[in-house]
C-alpha positions as CSV (number, residue, x, y, z in Angstrom):
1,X,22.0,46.8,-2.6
2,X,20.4,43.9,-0.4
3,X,20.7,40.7,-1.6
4,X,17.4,40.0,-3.8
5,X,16.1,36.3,-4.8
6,X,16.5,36.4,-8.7
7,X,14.8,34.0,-11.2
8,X,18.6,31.4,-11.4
9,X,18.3,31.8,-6.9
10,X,19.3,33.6,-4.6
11,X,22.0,36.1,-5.5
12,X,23.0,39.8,-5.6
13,X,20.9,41.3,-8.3
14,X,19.9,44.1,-10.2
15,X,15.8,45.0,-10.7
16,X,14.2,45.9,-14.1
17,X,13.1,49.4,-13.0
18,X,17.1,49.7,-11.8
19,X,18.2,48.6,-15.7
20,X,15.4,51.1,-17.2
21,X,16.8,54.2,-14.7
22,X,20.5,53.0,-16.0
23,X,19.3,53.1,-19.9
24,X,17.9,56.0,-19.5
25,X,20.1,58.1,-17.9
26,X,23.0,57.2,-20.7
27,X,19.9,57.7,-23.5
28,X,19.8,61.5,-21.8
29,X,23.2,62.1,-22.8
30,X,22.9,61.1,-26.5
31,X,19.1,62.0,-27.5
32,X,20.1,65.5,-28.6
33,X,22.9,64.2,-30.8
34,X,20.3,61.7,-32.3
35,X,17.0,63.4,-32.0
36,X,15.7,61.0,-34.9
37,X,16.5,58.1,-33.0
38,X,13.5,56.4,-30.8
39,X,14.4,54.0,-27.8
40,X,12.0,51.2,-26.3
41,X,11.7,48.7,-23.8
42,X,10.2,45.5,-24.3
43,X,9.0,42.1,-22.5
44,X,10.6,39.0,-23.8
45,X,8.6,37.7,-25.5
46,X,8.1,40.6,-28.2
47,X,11.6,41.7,-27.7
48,X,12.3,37.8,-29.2
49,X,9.7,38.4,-31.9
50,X,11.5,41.6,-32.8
51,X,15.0,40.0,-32.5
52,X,13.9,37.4,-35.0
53,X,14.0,39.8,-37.6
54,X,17.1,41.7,-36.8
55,X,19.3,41.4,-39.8
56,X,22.6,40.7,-37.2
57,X,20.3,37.9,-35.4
58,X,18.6,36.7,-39.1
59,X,22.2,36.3,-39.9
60,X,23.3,34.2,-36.6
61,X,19.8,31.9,-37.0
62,X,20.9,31.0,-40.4
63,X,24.4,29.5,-39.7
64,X,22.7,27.9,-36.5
65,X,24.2,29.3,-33.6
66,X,21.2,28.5,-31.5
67,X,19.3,25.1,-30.6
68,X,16.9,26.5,-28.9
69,X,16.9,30.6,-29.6
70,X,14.0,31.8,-26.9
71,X,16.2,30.0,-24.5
72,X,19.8,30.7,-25.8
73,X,19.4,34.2,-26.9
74,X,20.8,36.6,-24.8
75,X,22.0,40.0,-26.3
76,X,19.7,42.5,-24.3
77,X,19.7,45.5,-26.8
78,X,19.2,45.7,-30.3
79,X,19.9,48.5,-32.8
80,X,18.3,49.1,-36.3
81,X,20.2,52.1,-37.7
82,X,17.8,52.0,-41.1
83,X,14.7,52.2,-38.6
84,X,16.5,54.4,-36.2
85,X,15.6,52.2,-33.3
86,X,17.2,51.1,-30.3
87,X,15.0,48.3,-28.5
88,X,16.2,46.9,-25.0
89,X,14.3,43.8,-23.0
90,X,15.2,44.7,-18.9
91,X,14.2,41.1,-18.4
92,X,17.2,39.4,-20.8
93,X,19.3,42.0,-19.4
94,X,18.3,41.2,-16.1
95,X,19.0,37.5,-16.6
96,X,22.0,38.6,-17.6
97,X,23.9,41.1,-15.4
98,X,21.9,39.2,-11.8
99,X,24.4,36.9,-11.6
100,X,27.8,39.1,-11.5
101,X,29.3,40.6,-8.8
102,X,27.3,44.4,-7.8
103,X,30.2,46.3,-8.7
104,X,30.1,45.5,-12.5
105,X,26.7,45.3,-13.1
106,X,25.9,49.1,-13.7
107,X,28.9,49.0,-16.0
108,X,27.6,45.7,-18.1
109,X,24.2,47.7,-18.8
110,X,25.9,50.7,-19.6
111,X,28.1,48.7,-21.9
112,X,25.1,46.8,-23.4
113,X,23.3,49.4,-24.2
114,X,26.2,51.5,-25.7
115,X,27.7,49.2,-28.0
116,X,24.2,49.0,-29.6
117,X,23.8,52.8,-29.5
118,X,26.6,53.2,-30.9
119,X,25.8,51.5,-34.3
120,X,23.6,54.2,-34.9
121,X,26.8,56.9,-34.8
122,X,29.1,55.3,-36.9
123,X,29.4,54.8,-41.0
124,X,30.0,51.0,-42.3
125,X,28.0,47.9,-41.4
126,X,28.8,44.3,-40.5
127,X,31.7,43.4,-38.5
128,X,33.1,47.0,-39.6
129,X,30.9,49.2,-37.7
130,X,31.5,46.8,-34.6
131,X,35.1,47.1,-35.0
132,X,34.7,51.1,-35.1
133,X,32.4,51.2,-31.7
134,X,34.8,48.7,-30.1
135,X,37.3,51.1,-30.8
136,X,35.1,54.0,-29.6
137,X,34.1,52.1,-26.5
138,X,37.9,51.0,-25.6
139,X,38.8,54.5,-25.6
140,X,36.1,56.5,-23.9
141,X,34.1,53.4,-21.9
142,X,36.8,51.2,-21.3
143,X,35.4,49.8,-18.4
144,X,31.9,49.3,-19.8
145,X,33.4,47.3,-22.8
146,X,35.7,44.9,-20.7
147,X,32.4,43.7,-18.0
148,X,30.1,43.3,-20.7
149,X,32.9,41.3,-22.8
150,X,33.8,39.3,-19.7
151,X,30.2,38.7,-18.9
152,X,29.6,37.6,-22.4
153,X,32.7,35.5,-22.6
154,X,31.6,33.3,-19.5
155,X,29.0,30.2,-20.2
156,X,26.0,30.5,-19.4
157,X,25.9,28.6,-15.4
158,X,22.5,26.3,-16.7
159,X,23.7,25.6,-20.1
């Protein structure tokens, strides 16, 4: 992949269309198993609007994890297993996986987008369904799970 100038300069990067084709081809392999389940794709700003009243990001507003949520949010998928609903915003995801080296970056959106997916596939809520696709994802997407928690775990460069 050519080096590409992305919105924090010029770096190795990964395109919004390239995000969509990668979401898409790991939603092929699941739809039948969830055929109830509807996936979207949303600009920032209404994927923000919609993340507002997420009950997982409700819960992080009200003990004030953000100053400044448009700018400081940065979890590019959501999941709603009561609506059925997986939404994902290519730009936050973008903003996201640009920076990292080319060889993870397919692996972080895979690993975005799974973890969320996942929610819909396993019984419990809270911080025990995440537990249960963590587990999931360390044994069958191991390498998924460790770039997107290694990407996560890293501050953001212009916080």
């Amino acid at each position: 992949m050519p080096p590409v100038l992305g919105s924090r300069g010029p770096h190795w990067g990964i395109e919004e269309r390239r995000i969509c084709s990668l979401v898409l081809a790991k939603w092929a392999d699941y739809r039948p198993a969830l055929p109830s389940v509807q996936l979207r794709f949303l600009a920032r700003e209404p994927y923000l609007e919609s993340a507002r009243h997420d009950r997982r990001v409700c819960e992080e507003l009200a003990v004030g994890w953000f100053g400044d949520f448009d700018e400081e949010f940065r979890d590019p998928v959501l999941a709603d297993p009561d609506a059925e609903l997986v939404t994902v915003c290519p730009s936050i995801m973008r903003d996201v996986v640009a920076p990292e080296p080319p060889r993870i970056q397919r692996a972080v959106v895979e690993g975005a987008f799974l973890r969320r997916l996942f929610r819909l596939l396993v019984d419990g809520d809270g911080w025990q369904a995440d537990a249960q696709v963590r587990a999931v994802m360390a044994r069958h997407f191991s390498f998924q799970l460790v770039a997107l928690e290694a990407v996560e775990s890293r501050p953001r460069a212009d916080a």
